[in-house]
C-alpha positions in Angstrom: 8.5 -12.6 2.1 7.6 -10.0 -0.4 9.3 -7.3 -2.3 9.6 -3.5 -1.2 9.0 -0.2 -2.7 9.5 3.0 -0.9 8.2 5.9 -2.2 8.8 9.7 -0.9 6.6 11.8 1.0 6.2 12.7 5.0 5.4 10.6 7.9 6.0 7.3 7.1 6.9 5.3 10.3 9.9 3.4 9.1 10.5 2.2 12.5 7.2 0.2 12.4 8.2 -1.2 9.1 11.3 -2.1 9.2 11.1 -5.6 10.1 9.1 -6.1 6.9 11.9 -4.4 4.9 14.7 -6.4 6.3 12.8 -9.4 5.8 12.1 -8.4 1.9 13.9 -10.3 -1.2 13.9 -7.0 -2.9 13.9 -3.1 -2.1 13.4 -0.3 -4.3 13.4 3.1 -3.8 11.6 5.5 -5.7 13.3 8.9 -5.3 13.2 10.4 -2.1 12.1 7.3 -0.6 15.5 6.8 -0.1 15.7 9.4 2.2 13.6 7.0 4.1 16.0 4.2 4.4 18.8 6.4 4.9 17.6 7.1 8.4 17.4 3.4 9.2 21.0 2.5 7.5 19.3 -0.3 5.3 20.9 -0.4 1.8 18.6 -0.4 -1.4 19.0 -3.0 -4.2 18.3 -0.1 -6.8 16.9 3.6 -6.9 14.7 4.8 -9.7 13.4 8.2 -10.9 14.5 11.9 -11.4 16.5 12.4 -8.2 14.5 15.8 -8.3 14.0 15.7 -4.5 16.5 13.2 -2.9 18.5 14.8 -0.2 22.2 15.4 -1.0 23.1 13.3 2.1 20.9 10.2 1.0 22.5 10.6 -3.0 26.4 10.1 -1.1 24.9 7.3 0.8 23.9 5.7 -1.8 27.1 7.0 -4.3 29.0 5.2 -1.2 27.3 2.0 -1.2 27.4 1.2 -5.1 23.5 1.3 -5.4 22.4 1.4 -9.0 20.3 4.0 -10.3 17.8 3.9 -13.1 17.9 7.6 -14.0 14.8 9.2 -15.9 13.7 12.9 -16.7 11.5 14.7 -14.6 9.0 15.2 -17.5 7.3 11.6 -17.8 4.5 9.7 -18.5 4.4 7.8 -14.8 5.6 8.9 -11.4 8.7 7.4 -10.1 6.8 5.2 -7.7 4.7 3.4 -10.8 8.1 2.8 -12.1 9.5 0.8 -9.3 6.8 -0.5 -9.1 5.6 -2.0 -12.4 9.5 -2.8 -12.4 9.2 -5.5 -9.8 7.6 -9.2 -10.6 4.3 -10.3 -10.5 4.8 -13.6 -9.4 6.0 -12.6 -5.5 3.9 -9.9 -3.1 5.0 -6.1 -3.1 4.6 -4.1 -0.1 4.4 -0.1 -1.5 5.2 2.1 1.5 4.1 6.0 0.8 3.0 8.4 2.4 -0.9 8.4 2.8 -1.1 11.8 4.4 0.6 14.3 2.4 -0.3 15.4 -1.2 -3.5 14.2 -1.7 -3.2 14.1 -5.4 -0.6 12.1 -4.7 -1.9 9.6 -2.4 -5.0 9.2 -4.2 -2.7 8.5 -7.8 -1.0 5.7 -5.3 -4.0 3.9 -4.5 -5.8 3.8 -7.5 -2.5 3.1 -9.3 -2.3 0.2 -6.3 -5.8 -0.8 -7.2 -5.4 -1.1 -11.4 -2.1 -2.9 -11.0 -3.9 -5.4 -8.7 -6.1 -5.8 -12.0 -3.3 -6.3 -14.0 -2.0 -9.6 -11.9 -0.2 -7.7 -9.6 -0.4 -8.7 -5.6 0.2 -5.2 -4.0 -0.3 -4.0 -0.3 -0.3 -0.1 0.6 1.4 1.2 3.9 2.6 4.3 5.4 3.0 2.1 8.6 0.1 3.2 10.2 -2.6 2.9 7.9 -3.1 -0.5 6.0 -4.7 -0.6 2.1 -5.0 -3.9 0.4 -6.6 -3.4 -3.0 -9.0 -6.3 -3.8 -10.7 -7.1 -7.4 -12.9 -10.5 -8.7 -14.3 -12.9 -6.0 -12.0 -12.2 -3.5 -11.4 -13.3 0.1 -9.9 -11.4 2.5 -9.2 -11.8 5.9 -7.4 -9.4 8.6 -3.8 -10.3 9.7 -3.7 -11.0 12.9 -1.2 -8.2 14.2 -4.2 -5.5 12.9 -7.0 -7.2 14.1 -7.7 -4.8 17.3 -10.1 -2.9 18.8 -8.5 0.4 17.9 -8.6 -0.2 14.6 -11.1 1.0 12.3 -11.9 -1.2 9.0 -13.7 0.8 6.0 -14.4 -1.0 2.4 -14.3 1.9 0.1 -15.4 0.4 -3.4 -13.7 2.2 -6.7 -14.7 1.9 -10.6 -17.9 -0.1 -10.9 -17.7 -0.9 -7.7 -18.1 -4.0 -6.0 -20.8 -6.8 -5.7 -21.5 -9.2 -3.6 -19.8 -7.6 -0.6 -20.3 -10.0 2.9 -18.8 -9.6 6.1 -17.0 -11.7 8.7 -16.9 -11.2 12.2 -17.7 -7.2 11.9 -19.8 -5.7 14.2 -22.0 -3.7 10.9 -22.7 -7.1 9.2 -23.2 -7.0 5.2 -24.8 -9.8 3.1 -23.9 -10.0 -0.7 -24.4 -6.4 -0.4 -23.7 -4.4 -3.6 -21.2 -1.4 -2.9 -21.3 2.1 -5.5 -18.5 4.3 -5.7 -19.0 7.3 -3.8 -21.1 5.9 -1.6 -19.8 5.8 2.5 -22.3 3.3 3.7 -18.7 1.1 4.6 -16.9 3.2 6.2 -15.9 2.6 9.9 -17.0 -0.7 10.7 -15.7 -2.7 13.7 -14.5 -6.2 15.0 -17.8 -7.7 16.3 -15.5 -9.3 19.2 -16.9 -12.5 18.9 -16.0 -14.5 16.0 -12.2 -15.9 15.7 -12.2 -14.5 12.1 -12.9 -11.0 11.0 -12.6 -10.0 7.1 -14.6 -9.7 3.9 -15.6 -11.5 0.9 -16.7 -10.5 -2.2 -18.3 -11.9 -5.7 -16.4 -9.0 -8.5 -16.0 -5.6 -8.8 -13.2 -3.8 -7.5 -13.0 -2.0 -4.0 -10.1 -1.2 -1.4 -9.8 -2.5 2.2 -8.3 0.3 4.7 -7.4 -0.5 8.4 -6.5 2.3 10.5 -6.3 3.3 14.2 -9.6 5.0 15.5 -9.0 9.0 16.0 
């Protein structure tokens, strides 16, 4: 179980997520993300932002379904979705689906927001539905859930800030070994599932880097 924030933006595949929403102990919507659950009839705990680019249709769903709103000016410090977000607890998973193919100041404030956060004590996973980012920082362990572990996917490490150290594979076909990782550098992207091993993942001894699974083009 984990809590939900939906952010706005274009093609997110709801349908895909939606059993992780309706199995969620919280949802929050940032702005036009409701706009998002409007078109799968599942009812928000709470919206938060501006409501500078909510659809009039979502607002009277909402209006007509008693969801409380946490109303703030357009001119602010964070974006809406770093408000619902930083609004949620710690001490249970969040799952922030946004769109990771529209604006791409956007998207890239998202992930490296999603990346700080995880810094901060935070446990945050990033989703459009089709692409998978889970922010990793310290020695860390991660290992591929088992509904993306697929030979159509592609898995790239993409290391952020300092960078990370220490970097191993498991079960990828492009093996790494303690391997230090710089920012910038694209020696990690598109690695594959080796097909042998039962596990497939990374570990890795500090720094800070992101994991991103996403179907093969």
């Amino acid at each position: 179980m984990c809590q939900v924030v939906i952010a706005g933006g274009p093609n997110k595949d709801m349908t895909a997520l939606r059993p992780y929403i309706e199995s969620s102990s919280r949802i929050v919507c940032a702005d036009s993300g409701a706009d998002s659950l409007y078109s799968l009839d599942i009812v928000p705990d709470t919206v938060w932002g501006d409501m500078d680019s909510i659809s009039k249709e979502a607002r009277d769903w909402l209006k007509e379904n008693k969801v409380p709103e946490s109303l703030f000016p357009v001119e602010k410090d964070m974006t809406d979705s770093e408000l619902c977000v930083t609004s949620l607890t710690k001490e249970e998973p969040i799952l922030l689906i946004t769109s990771l193919t529209g604006r791409p100041d956007h998207v890239m404030t998202n992930l490296l927001m999603a990346m700080r956060l995880v810094e901060e004590g935070y446990k945050i996973t990033v989703t459009d539905g089709v692409t998978w980012v889970y922010p990793l920082c310290g020695e860390n362990s991660f290992r591929t859930p088992v509904e993306l572990t697929d030979p159509r996917y592609t898995y790239s490490l993409i290391p952020v800030g300092s960078g990370a150290q220490g970097v191993s594979t498991i079960g990828m076909k492009y093996p790494l070994r303690e391997r230090n990782l710089v920012c910038g550098s694209s020696l990690t992207v598109s690695n594959e599932l080796d097909g042998k091993e039962n596990e497939h993942g990374f570990d890795m001894k500090a720094g800070t880097m992101l994991v991103m699974i996403t179907p093969k083009v």
